[in-house]
Structure formats: C-alpha cells, structure tokens
C-alpha positions as CSV (number, residue, x, y, z in Angstrom):
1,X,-34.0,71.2,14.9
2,X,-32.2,69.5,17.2
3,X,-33.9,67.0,19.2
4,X,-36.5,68.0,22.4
5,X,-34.6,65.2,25.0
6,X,-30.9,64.8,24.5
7,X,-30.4,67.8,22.6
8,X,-27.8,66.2,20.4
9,X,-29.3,64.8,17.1
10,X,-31.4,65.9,14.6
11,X,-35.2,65.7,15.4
12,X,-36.6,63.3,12.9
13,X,-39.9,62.1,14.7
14,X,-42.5,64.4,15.7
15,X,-44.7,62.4,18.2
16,X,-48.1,63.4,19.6
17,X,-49.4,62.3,22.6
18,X,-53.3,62.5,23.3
19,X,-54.5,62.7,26.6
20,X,-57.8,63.8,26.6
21,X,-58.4,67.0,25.5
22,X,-54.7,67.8,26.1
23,X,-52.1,67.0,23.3
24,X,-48.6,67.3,24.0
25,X,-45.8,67.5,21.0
26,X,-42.5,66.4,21.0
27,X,-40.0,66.4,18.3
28,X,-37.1,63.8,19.0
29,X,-34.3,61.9,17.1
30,X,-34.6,58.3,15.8
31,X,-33.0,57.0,18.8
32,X,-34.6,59.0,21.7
33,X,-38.1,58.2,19.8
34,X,-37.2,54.6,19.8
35,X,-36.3,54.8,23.7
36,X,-40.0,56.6,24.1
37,X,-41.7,54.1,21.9
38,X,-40.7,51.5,23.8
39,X,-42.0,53.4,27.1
40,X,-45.4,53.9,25.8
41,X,-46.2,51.3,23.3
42,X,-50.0,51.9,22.0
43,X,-50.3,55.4,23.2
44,X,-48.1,57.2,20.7
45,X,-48.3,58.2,17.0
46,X,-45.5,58.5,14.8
47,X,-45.7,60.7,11.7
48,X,-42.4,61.2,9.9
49,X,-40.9,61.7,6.6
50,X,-39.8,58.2,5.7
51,X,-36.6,58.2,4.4
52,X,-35.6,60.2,7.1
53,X,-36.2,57.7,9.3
54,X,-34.9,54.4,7.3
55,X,-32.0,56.6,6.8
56,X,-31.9,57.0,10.6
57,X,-32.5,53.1,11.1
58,X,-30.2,51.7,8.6
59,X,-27.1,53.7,9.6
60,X,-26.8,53.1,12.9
61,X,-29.2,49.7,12.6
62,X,-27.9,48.3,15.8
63,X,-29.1,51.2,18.0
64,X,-32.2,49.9,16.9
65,X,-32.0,46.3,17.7
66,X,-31.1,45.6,14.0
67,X,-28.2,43.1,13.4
68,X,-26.6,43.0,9.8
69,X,-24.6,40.3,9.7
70,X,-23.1,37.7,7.0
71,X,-21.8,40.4,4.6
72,X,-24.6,42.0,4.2
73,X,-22.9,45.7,3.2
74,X,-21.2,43.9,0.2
75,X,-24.8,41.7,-1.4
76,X,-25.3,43.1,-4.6
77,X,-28.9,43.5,-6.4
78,X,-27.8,40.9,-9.3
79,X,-30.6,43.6,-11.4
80,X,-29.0,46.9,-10.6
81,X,-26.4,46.6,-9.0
82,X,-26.6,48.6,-5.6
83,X,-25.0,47.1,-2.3
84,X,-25.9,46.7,1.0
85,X,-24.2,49.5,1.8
86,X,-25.2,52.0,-0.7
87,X,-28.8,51.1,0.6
88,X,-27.6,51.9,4.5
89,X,-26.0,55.1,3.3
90,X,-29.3,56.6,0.8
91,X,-32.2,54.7,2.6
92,X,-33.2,53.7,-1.0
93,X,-33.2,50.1,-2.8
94,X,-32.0,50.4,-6.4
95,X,-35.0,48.5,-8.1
96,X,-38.1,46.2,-7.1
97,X,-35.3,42.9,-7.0
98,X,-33.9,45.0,-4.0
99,X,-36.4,44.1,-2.1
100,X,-36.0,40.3,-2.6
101,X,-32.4,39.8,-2.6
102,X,-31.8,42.3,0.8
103,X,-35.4,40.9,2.3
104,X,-33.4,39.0,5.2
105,X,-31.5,43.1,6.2
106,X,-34.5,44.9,5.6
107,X,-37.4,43.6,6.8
108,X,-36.5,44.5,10.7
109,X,-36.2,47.3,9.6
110,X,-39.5,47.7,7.6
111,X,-41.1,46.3,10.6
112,X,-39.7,49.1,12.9
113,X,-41.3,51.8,10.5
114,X,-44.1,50.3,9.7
115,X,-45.3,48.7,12.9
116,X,-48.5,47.3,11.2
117,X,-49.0,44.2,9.2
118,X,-50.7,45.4,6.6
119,X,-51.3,49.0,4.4
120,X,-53.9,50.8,6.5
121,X,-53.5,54.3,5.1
122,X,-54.4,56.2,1.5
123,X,-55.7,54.4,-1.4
124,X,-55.1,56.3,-4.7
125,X,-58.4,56.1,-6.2
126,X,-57.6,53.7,-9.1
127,X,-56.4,51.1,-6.7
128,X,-59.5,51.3,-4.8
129,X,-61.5,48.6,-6.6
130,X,-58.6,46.3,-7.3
131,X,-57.7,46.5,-3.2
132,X,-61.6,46.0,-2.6
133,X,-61.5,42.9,-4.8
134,X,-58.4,41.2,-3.3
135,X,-60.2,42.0,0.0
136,X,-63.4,40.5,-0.9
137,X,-61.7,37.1,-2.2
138,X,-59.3,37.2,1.0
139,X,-62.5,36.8,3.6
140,X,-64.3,34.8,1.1
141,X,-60.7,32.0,1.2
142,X,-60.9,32.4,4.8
143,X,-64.8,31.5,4.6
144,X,-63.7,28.4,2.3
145,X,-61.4,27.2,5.2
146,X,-64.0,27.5,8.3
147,X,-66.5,25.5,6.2
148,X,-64.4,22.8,4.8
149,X,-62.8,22.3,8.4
150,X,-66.6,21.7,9.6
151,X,-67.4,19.7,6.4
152,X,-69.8,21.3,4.6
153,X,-68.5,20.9,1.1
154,X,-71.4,22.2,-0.5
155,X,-70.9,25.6,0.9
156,X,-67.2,25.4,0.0
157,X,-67.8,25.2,-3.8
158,X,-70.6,28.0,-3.7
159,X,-68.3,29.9,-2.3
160,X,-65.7,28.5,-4.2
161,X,-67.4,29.5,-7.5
162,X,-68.1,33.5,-6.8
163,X,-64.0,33.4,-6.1
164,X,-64.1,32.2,-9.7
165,X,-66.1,35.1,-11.0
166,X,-64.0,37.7,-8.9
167,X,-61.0,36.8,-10.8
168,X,-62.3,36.0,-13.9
169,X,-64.6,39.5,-14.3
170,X,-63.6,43.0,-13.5
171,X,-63.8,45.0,-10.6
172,X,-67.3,45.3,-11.5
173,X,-67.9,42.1,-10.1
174,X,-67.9,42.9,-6.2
C-alpha cells in the first residue's frame, strides 16, 4: 500500500489520531510519518511492525536525522561476524555482542522507534516476578539515596538490609 501523503513509498506506519470520539487513520511511509511526528509530538500513536521500520530507518538513516559516520558500514561484530552494513540492509544484529560493538550507530536509532526510556508494554508471564523484583529494589535504591542525602543512616541500612533479602531469596520475597 502505498503511502496516504506523498503517494510514493511504501506505507509502513499506521498512525491513529484520537480526537474525541472521532479517530482518524492514516497509513504513511517512514519518512512522511517522521515529518508528521514531528508536527504533533504527544498526540499520535505509532503501531508498526518493527523491522519494517528499523529497516526503513537504517537505510536511509539520514532522512531521519541519523549520521553514520567513522566507518561504521565496515565494523564487524568480533562474535559473529556481521557488518555495519549487513545490519542497515536486514534491520537485524547478528548476536547479542551486536548490540555493544554497533551501540554508538544504533542507539539513534533505537531511540527513534522506541521513543520511551524504558519497556512499558507486554510482560510474558514468567518475567513478571523477576521485572517486579528489580522494580521493587530500583525504588527501594532510590529510597536509600533520599535518606542518606538527609542523614538518616539508620533508615538507610533498614532499607539497606530488605535489598539484601530481595536478591538473596526468590521472587517470593516481594
């Protein structure tokens, strides 16, 4: 389908505007969505097949504000092998050291797909407890920071000490 504004790429982005009780749908190519984005900031959603759109954002990177520079098509994963390249043409990283040794190339680009800090959709049901956990002892280090910048040191090691049985114990422990 080709996309709803310029009618000359592929539609890759299907993005829903809410307006009320209205909802208007569009269906639009990387770069036209981009343009949009841009436009309306907090009152769009994306929802999009993801490789579809790293693939979109790592060909043509610089339509997208994304500057590969310093060789970056000819790094090779020292693990498995795949370039920079190969990774622009498939949207895919070879292996998990990927991710470390092209961080630099593609986390702008991560950050354009993702545009949240942290995971805030699906759980698969095993992972529930561990994320609940790691969340727990998360806000209970921020708590350790807040009291010991107000000195109370007692607090701190209470605190301090149920961290302790988080990690030691299972996820039975929250």
């Amino acid at each position: 389908m080709l996309c709803g504004k310029c009618k000359q790429r592929e539609a890759t982005v299907h993005i829903v505007r809410m307006s009320g009780k209205d909802k208007v749908q569009m269906d639009l190519c990387p770069v036209c969505a981009e343009k949009y984005y841009g436009k309306m900031k907090d009152n769009i959603a994306f929802s999009q097949e993801g490789s579809a759109l790293l693939k979109a954002i790592l060909a043509n990177p610089e339509q997208f504000g994304i500057m590969f520079t310093g060789g970056a098509d000819e790094k090779r994963c020292p693990v498995c092998q795949t370039t920079g390249k190969i990774i622009r043409k498939t949207g895919l990283a070879g292996c998990p050291e990927c991710y470390r040794v092209f961080a630099k190339e593609l986390q702008p680009v991560i950050d354009k797909v993702q545009k949240a800090g942290a995971h805030c959709g699906y759980v698969p049901e095993g992972m529930l407890l561990t994320l609940e956990k790691r969340n727990t002892i998360q806000e209970l280090q921020k708590e350790i920071a807040e009291l010991i910048e107000r000195e109370e040191y007692e607090d701190a090691a209470v605190i301090r000490d149920k961290i302790r049985v988080l990690e030691e114990n299972d996820a039975d422990a929250i």
